[in-house]
C-alpha positions in Angstrom: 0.0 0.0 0.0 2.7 2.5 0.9 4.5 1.5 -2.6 1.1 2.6 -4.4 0.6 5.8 -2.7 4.3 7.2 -3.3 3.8 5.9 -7.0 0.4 8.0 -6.9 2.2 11.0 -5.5 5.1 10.4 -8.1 2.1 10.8 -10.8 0.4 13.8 -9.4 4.1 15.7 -8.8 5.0 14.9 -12.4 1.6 16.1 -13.6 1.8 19.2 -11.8 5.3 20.3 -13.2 3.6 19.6 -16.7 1.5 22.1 -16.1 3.5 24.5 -15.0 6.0 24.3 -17.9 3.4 24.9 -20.0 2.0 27.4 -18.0 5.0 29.3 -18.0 5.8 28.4 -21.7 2.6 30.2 -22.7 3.6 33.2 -20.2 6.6 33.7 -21.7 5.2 33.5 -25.4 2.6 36.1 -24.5 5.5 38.5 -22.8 7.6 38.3 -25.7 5.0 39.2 -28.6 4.0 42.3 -26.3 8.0 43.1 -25.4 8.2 46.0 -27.9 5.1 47.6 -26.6 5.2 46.8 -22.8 8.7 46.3 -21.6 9.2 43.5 -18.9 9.0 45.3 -15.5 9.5 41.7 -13.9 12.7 42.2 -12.7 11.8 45.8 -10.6 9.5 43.3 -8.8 11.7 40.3 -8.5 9.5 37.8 -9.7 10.4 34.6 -11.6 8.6 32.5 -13.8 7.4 29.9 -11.2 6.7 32.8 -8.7 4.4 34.5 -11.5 2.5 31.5 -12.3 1.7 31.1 -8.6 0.6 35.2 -8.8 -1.7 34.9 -12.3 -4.9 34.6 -12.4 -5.8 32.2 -15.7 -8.7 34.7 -16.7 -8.0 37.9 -15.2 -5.2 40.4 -14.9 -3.2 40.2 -11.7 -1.1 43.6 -11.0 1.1 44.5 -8.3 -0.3 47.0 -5.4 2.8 47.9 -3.3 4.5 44.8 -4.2 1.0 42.7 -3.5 -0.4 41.1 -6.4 -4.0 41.9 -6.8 -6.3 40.0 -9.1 -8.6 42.6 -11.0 -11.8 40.7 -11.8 -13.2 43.3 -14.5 -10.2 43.0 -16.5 -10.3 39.8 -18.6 -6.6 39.3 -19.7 -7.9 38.8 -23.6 -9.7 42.2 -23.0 -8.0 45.4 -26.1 -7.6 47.0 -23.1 -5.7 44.7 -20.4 -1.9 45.3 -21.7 -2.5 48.5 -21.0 -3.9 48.5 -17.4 -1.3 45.9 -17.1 1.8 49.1 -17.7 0.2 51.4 -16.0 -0.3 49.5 -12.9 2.9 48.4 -13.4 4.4 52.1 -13.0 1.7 52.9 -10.4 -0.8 55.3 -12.2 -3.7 53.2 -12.8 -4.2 50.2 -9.6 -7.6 50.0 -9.3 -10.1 51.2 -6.4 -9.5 51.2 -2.4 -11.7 50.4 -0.1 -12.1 53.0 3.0 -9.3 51.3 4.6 -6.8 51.7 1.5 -7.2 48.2 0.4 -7.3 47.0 -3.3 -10.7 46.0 -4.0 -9.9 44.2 -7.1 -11.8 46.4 -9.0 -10.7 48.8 -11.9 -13.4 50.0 -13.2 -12.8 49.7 -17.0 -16.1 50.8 -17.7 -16.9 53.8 -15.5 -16.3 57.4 -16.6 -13.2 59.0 -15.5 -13.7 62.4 -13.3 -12.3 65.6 -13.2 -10.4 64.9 -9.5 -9.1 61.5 -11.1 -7.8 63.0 -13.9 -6.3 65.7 -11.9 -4.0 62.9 -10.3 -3.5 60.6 -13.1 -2.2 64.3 -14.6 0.3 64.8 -11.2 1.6 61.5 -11.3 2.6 61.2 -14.8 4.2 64.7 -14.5 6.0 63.6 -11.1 4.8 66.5 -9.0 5.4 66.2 -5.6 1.9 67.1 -3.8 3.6 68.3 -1.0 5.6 71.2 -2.9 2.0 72.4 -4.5 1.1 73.2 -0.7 1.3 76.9 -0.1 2.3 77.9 -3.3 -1.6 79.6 -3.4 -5.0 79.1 -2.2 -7.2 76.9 -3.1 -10.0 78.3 -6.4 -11.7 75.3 -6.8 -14.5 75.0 -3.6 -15.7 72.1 -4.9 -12.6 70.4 -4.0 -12.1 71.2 -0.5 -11.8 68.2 2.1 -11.8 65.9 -1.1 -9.4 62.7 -1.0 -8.2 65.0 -4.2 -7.0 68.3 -2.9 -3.9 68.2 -3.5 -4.1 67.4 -6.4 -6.2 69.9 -7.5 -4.2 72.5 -5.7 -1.2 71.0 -8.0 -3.0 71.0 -11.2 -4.1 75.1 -10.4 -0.9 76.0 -9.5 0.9 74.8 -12.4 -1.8 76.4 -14.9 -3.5 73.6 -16.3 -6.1 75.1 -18.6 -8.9 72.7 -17.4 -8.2 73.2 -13.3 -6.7 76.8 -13.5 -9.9 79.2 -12.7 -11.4 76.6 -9.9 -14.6 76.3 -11.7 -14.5 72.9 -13.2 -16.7 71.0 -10.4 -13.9 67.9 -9.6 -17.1 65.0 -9.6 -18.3 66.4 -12.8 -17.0 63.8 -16.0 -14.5 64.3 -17.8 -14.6 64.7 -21.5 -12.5 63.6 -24.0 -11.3 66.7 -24.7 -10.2 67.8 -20.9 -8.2 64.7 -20.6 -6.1 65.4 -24.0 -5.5 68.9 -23.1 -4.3 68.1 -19.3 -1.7 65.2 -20.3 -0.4 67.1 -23.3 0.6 70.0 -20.3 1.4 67.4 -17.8 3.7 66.6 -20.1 4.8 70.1 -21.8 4.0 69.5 -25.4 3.2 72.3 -27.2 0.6 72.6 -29.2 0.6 74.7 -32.5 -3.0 76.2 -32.2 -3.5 75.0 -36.1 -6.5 72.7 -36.5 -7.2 70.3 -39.8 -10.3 68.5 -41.0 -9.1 65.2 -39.3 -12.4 64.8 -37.3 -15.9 66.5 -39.0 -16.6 67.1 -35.3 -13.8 69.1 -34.3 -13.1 72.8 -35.5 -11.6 75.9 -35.0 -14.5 76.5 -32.2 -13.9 73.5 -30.4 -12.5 73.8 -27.1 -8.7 72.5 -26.9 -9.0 71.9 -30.8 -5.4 72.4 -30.8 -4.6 69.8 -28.4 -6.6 67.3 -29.9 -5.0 67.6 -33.2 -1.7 67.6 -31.8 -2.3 64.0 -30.0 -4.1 62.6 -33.2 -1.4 63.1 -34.8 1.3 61.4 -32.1 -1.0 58.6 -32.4 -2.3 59.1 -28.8 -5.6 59.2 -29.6 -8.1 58.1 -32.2 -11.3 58.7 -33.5 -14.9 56.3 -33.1 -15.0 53.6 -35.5 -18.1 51.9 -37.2 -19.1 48.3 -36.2 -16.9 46.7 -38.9 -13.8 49.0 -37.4 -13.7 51.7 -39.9 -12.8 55.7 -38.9 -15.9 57.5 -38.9 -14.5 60.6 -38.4 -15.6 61.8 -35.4 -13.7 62.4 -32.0 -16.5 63.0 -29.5 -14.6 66.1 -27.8 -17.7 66.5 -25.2 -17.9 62.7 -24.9 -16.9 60.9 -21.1 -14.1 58.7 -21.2 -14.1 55.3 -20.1 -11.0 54.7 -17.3 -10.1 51.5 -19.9 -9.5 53.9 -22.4 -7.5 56.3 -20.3 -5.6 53.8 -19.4 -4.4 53.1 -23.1 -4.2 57.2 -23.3 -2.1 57.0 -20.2 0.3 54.4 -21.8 0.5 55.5 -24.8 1.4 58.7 -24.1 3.8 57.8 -21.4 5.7 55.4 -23.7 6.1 58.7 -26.5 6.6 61.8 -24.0 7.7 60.0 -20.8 10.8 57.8 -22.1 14.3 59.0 -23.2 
């Protein structure tokens, strides 16, 4: 009896380290057709490739919170929009949501719309503003803000002129548009902006707000206009439109991986 049990364990060990070659074979596949894209950032973590097959989630993403991995369970890893959550987690802009305790959730919201306060510290981060220097450099404008979990970051975006957050009267719950959020990273950043428009989008003239800004990032390639249901270009941006926080966080990276990089 003892002979069959160890022979059964033999069978189940062998099994297992099957499946975690080919678990990790499949890994490693996947990392290297997105390499060029989304670096490897395994190494600033110090994971290996048994230790990340341990961490992954088959179905959904797993990212890192503070050196934690967190499973996201509204981010299916075959999802257009996972690689990018993925980097941007990865370089701590985009995590997910807290609970009141500071805790992951697991949630990341890819389909809710992204708010004026969110966008204000998405905007800090990227730009590497220190919150703390922002405080007493002025007062506070916007009085929607105040005792917000996003004051400072409002008081940052204000004091470095941000044309969205610089007269305080942009409520900081209100949406976003599409428009707002080009604008903001393109500053965050510092890329100019000529003040030239073209006919790229029917929907955005010389009268649109941030026009400017928006043809400046369509043509970097940081943003795109809506397609049709068989993926052709209609056209049209949708400058007033909300933006989904899955498609900021492909903005995010994007833009990152242009004006962020050496």
């Amino acid at each position: 009896m003892d002979d069959f049990r160890s022979d059964v364990e033999l069978f189940k060990n062998e099994v297992e380290t099957s499946l975690q070659e080919s678990t990790d074979q499949v890994l490693d596949r996947a990392a290297e057709q997105s390499k060029n894209l989304f670096p490897d950032r395994s190494g600033e973590v110090g994971t290996g490739a048994s230790k990340r097959m341990l961490e992954e989630d088959p179905a959904f993403l797993t990212v890192r919170v503070e050196d934690v991995p967190v499973v996201l369970r509204d981010v299916p890893k075959g999802e257009w929009f996972a690689p990018y959550v993925r980097d941007t987690a990865a370089r701590g802009i985009l995590v997910g949501y807290r609970d009141e305790m500071g805790l992951p959730t697991g949630k990341f919201g890819s389909a809710d719309n992204l708010t004026i306060e969110q966008l204000a510290k998405i905007a800090v981060v990227v730009a590497g503003i220190d919150t703390s220097a922002c405080v007493g450099s002025g007062t506070l404008k916007n009085s929607s803000a105040v005792d917000r979990w996003s004051t400072p970051y409002i008081l940052c975006a204000e004091t470095n002129g941000w044309a969205v957050f610089s007269d305080g009267s942009v409520p900081v719950r209100k949406l976003a548009s599409r428009s707002e959020v080009v604008v903001t990273l393109l500053q965050a950043f510092f890329i100019p902006v000529s003040g030239e428009t073209s006919q790229r989008f029917s929907d955005v003239g010389a009268s649109t707000e941030f026009a400017a800004a928006i043809e400046r990032a369509a043509q970097d390639g940081i943003i795109t206009g809506y397609t049709d249901v068989q993926g052709n270009p209609t056209a049209m941006f949708g400058p007033a439109d909300p933006v989904l926080r899955a498609e900021m966080a492909k903005i995010v990276s994007l833009a990152l991986q242009l004006y962020g990089e050496d």
